[in-house]
N, CA, C and O of each residue as an XYZ file, in Angstrom:
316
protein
N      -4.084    -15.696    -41.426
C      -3.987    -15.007    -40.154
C      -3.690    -13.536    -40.412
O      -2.722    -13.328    -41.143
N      -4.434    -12.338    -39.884
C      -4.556    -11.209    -39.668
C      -3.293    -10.935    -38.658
O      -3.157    -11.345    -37.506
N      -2.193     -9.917    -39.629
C      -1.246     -9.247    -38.317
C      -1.111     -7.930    -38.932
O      -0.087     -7.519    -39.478
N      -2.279     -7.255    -38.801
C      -2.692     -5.959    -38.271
C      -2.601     -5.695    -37.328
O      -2.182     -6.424    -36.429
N      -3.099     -4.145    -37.184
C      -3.289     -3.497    -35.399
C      -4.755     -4.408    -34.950
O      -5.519     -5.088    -35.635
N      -4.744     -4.175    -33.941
C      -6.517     -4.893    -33.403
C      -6.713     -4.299    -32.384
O      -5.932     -4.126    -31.448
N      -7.898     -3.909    -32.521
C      -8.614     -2.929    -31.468
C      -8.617     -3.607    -30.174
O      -8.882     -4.805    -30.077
N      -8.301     -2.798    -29.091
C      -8.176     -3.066    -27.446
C      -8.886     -2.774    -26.691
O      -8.941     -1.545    -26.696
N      -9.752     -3.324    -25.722
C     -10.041     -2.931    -24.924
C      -9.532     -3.059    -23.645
O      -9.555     -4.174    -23.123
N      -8.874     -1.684    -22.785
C      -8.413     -1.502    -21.447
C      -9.546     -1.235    -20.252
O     -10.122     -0.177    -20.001
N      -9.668     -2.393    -19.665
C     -10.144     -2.078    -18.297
C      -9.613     -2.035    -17.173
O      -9.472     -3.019    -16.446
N      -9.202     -0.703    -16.865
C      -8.368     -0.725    -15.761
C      -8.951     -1.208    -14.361
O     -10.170     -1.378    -14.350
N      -8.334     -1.429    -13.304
C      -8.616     -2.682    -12.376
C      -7.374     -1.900    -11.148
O      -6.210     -1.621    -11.435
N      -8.078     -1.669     -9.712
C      -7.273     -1.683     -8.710
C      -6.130     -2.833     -8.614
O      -6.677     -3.930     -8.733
N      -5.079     -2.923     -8.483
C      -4.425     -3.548     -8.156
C      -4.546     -4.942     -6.769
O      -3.714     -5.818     -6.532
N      -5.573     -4.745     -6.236
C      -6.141     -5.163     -5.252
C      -6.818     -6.053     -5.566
O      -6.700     -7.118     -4.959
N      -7.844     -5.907     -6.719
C      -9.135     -6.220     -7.304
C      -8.283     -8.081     -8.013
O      -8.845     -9.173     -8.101
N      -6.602     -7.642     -8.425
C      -5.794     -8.887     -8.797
C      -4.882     -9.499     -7.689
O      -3.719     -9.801     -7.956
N      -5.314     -9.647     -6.673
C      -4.589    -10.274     -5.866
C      -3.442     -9.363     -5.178
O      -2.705    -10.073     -4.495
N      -3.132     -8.200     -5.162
C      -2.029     -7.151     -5.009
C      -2.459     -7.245     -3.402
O      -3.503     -7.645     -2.885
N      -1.007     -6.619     -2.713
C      -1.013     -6.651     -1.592
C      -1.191     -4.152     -1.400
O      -0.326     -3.305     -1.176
N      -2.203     -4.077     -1.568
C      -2.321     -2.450     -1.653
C      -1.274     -1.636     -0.518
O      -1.016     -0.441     -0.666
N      -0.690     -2.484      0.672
C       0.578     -1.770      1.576
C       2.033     -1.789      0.792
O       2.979     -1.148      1.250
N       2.140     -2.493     -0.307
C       3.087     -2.558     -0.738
C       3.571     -1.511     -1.804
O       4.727     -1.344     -2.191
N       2.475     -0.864     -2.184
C       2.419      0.222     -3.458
C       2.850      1.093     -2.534
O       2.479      1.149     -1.361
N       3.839      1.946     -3.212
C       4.466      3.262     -2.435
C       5.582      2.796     -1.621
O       5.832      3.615     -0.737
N       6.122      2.070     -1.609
C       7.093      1.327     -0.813
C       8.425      1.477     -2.446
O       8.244      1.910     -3.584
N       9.472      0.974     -1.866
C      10.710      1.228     -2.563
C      10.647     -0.135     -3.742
O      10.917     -0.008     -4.937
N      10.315     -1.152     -3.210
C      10.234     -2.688     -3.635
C       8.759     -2.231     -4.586
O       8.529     -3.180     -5.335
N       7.880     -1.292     -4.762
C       6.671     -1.334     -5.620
C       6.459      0.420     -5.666
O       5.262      0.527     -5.401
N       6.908      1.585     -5.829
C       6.582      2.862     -5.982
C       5.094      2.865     -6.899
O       4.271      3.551     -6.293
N       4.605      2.375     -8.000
C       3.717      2.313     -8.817
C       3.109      1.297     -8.892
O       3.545      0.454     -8.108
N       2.075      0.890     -9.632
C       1.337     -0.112    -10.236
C       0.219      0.550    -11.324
O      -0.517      1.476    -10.983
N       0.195      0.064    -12.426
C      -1.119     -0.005    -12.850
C      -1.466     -1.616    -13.179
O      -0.573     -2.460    -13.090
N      -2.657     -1.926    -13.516
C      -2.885     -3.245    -13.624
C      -4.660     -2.667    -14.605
O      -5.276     -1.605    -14.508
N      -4.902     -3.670    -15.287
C      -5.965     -3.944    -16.370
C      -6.136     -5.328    -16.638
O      -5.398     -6.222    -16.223
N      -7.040     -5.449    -17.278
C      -7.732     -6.675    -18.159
C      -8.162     -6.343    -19.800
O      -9.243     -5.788    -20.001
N      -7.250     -6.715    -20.990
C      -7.371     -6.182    -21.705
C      -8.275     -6.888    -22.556
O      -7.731     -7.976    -22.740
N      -9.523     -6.859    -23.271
C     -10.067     -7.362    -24.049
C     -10.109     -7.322    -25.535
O      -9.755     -6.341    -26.190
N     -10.489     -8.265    -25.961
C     -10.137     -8.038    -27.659
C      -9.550     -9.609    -28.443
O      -9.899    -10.615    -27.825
N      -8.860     -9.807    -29.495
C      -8.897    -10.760    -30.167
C      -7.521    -11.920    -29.183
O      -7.647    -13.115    -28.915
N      -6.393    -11.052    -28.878
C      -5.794    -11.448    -27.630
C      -5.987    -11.002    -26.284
O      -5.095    -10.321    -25.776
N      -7.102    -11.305    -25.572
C      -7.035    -11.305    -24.457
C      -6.232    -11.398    -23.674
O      -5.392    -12.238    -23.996
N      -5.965    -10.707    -22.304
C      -4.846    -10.616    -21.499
C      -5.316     -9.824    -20.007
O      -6.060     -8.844    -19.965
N      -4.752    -10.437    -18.930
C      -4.243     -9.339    -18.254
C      -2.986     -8.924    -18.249
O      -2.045     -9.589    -18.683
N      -2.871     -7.355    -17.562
C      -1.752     -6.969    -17.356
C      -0.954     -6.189    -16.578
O      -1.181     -5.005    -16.830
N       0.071     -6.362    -15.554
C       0.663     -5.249    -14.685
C       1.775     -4.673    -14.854
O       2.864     -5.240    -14.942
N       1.555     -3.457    -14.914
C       2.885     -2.503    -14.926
C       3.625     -2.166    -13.841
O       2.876     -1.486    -13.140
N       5.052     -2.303    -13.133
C       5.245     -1.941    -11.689
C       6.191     -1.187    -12.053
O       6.793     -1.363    -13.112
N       6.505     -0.039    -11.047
C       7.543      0.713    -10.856
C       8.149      0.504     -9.525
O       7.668      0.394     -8.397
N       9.742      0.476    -10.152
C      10.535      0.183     -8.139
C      11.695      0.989     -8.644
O      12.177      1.179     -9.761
N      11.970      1.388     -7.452
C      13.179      2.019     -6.970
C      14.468      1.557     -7.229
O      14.761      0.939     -6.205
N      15.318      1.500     -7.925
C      16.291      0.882     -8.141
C      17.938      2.127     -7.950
O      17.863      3.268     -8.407
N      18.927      1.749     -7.414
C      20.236      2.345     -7.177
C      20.519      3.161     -8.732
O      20.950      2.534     -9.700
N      20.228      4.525     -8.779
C      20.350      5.174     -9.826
C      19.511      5.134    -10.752
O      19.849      5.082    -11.935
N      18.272      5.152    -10.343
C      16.714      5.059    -11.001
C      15.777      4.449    -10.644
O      15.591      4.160     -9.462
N      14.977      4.122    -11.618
C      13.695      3.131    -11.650
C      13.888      1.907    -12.413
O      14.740      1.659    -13.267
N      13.148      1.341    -12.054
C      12.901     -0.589    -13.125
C      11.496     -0.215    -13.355
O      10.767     -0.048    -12.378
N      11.066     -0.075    -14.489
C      10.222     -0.585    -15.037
C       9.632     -2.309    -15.901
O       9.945     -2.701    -17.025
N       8.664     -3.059    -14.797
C       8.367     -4.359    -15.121
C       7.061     -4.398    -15.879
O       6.197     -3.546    -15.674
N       6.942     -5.146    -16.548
C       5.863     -5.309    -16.997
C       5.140     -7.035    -17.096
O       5.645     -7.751    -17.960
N       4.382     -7.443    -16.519
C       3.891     -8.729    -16.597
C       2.278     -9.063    -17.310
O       1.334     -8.352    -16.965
N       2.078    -10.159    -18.286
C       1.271    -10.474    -19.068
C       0.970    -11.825    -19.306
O       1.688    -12.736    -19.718
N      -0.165    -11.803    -18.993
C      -0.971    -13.354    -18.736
C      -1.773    -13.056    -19.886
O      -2.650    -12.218    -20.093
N      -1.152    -14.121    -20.710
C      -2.037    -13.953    -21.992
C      -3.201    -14.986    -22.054
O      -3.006    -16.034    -21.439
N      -4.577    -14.814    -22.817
C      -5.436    -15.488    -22.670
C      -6.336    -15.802    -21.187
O      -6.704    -16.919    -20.823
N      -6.521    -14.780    -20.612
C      -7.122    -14.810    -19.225
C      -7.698    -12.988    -19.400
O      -7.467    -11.876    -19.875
N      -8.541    -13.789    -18.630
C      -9.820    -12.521    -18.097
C     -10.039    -12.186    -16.904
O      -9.272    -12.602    -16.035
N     -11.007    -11.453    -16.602
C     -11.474    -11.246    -15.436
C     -12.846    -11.031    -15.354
O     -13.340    -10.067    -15.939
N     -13.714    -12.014    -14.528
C     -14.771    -12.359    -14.579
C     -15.128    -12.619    -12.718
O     -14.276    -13.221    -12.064
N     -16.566    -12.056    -11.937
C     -16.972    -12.085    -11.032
C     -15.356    -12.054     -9.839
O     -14.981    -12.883     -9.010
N     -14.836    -10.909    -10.207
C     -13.780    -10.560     -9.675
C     -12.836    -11.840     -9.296
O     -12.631    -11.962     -8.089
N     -12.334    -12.646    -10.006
C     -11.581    -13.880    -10.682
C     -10.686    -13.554    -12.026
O     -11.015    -13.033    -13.091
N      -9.675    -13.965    -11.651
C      -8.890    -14.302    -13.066
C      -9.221    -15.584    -13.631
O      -8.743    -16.536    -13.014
N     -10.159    -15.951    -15.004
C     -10.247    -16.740    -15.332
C      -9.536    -17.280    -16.759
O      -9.289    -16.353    -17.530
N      -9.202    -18.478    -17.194
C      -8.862    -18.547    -18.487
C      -9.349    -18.935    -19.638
O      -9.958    -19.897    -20.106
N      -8.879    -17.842    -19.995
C     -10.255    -17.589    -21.409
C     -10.036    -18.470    -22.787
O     -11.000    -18.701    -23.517
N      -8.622    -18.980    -23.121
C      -8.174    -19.682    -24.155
C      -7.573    -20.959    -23.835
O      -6.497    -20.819    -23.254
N      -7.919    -22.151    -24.026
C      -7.924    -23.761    -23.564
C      -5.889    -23.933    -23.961
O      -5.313    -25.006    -23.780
């Protein structure tokens, strides 16, 4: 098994395009989002959120490993 770097591919993706509710971005509970579908030897999607938190920000990050995105569907790509 190879644990090198491995080349990525980022396709970034409206937040919308994954099920996101788009009134909620800009709100205190969601200030940010990015979201992608990353391709390559581990496949993944992935969302980044930013919220408002009492004396800063939270930065979240969520990752569905082995899933794609196909005919605007999250599908799963590894059994």
């Amino acid at each position: 098994m190879h644990m090198g770097p491995e080349p990525l591919l980022f396709c970034f993706k409206k937040p919308s395009n994954l099920g996101y509710d788009m009134c909620k971005i800009g709100t205190k509970g969601g200030a940010s989002m990015v979201c992608a579908v990353v391709a390559g030897k581990a496949p993944a999607v992935m969302t980044h959120k930013c919220r408002e938190v009492d004396g800063g920000i939270m930065f979240e990050s969520r990752f569905w490993m082995g899933y794609g995105f196909k005919d605007r569907q999250i599908i799963k790509l590894i059994p």
